[in-house]
C-alpha positions as a Python dict, from the first residue, in 0.01 Angstrom:
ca = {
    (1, 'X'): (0, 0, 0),
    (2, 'X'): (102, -100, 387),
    (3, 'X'): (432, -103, 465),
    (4, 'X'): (652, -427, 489),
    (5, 'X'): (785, -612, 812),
    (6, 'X'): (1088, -774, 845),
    (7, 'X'): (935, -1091, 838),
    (8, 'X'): (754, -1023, 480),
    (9, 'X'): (1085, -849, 338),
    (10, 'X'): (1333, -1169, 507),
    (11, 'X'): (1059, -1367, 295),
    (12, 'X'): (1053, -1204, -4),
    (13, 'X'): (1428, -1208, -20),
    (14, 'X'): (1468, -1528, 39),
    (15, 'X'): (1225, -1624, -291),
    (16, 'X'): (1306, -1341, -490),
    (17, 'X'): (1680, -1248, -430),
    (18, 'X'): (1886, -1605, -328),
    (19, 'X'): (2213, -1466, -402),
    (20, 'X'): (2182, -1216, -120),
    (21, 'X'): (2274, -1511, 134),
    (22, 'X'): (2574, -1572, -58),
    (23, 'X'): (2681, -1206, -22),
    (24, 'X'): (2653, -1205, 349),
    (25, 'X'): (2409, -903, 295),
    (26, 'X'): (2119, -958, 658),
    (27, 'X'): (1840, -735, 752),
    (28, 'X'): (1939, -588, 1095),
    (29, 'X'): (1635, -321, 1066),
    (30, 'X'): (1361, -185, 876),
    (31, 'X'): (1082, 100, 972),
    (32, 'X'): (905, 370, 754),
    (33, 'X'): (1107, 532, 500),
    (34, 'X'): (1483, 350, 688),
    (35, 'X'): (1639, 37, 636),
    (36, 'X'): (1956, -127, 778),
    (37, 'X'): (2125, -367, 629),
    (38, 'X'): (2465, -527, 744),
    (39, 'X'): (2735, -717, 559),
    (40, 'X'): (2872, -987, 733),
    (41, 'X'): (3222, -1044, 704),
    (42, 'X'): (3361, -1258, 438),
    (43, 'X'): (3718, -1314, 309),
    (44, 'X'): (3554, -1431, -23),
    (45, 'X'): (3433, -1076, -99),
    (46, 'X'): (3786, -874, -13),
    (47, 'X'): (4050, -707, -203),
    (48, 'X'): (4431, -737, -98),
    (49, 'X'): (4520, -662, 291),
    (50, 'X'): (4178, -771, 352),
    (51, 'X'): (3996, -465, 257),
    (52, 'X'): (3622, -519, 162),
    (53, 'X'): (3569, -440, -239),
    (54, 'X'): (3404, -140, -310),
    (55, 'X'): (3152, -354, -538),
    (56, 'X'): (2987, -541, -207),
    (57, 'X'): (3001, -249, -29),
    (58, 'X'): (2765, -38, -313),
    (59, 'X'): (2512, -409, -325),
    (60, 'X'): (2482, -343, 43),
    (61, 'X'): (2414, 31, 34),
    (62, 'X'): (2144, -87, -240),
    (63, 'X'): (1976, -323, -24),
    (64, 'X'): (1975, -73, 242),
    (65, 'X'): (1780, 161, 65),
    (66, 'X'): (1535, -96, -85),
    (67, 'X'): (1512, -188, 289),
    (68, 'X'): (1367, 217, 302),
    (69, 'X'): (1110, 162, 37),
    (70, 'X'): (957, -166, 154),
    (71, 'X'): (969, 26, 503),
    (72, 'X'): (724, 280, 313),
    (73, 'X'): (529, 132, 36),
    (74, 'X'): (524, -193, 126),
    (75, 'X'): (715, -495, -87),
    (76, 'X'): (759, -324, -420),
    (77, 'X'): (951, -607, -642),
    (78, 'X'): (977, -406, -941),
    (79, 'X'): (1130, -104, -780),
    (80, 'X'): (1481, -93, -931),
    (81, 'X'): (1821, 135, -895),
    (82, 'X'): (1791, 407, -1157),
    (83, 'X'): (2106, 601, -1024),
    (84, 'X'): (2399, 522, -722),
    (85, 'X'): (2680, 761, -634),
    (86, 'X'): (2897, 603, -391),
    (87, 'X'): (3199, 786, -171),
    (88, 'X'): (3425, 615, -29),
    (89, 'X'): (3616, 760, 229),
    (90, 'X'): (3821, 537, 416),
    (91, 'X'): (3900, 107, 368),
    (92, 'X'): (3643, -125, 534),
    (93, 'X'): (3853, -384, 686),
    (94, 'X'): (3800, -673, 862),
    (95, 'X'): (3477, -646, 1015),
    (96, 'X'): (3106, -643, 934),
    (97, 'X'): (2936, -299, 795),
    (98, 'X'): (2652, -169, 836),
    (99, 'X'): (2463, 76, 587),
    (100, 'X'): (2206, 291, 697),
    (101, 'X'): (1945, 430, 450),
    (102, 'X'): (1694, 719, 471),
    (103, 'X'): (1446, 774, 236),
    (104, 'X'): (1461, 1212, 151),
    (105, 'X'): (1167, 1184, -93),
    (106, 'X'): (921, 956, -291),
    (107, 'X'): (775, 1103, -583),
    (108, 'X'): (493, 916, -800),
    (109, 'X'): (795, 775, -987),
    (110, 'X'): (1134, 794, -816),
    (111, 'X'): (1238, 776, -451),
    (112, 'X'): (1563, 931, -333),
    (113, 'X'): (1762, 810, -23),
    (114, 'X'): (2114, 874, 153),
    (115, 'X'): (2286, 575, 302),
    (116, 'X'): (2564, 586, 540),
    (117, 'X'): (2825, 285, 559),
    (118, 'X'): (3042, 255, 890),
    (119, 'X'): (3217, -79, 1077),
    (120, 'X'): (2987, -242, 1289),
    (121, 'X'): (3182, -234, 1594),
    (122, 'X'): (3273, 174, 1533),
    (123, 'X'): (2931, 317, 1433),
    (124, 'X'): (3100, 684, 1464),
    (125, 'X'): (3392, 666, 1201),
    (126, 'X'): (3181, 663, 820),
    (127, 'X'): (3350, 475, 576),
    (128, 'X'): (3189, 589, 277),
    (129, 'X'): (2827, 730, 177),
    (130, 'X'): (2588, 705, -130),
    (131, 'X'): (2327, 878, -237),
    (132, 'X'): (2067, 628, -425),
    (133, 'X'): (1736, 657, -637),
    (134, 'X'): (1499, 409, -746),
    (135, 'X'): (1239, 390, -1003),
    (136, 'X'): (928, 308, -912),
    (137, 'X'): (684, 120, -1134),
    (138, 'X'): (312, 215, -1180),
    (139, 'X'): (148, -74, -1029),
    (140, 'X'): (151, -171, -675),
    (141, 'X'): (192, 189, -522),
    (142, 'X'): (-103, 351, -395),
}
């Protein structure tokens, strides 16, 4: 299978996966085996003091990663989250943030990947990081 562009993912998202307009959850890259994905900030999605909740912060580390695998195999609908371990190591507050996932390996049926969550306007201070695997169904990988 070819990999995905932007334009096929931004497509397929907007069919397949509505609500992730609602979440403020945009493509801001995507390349072979890495996906970037950015949250844009929303007062709706916060916890007290304006901190983002942990819960948006894990959908966006997700979407980053499946970001990764349409970067690699190509649109893959059916690849799902089998496993997400999320660290959070300091409050996200008041800004956009941007996850970064890398895809470490893709087996015939799981893919593992590390994403990295940090403010967008302070790229060097990480705000939490996940490590992610997907399942990946027999049809429609080569």
């Amino acid at each position: 299978m070819s990999r995905a562009t932007r334009g096929e993912i931004e497509e397929f998202f907007a069919a397949e996966l509505p609500f992730l307009e609602s979440f403020g959850l945009r493509i801001e890259s995507v390349d072979d085996g890495t996906g970037v994905a950015r949250f844009v900030y929303d007062e709706r999605w916060t916890r007290p003091y304006g901190v983002i909740n942990g819960g948006t912060l894990m959908a966006l580390a997700d979407v980053a990663t499946y970001l990764a695998l349409f970067g690699r195999l190509g649109i893959v609908p059916l690849a799902v989250t089998n496993e997400m371990k999320m660290n959070f190591l300091r409050p996200a507050i008041g800004g956009d943030v941007i996850a970064a996932a890398e895809l470490l390996k893709v087996g015939r049926r799981i893919a593992y990947a590390t994403v990295d969550l940090f403010m967008a306007d302070d790229p060097d201070r990480l705000i939490a990081h996940a490590t992610t695997s997907y399942v990946l169904p027999d049809e429609g990988i080569g």
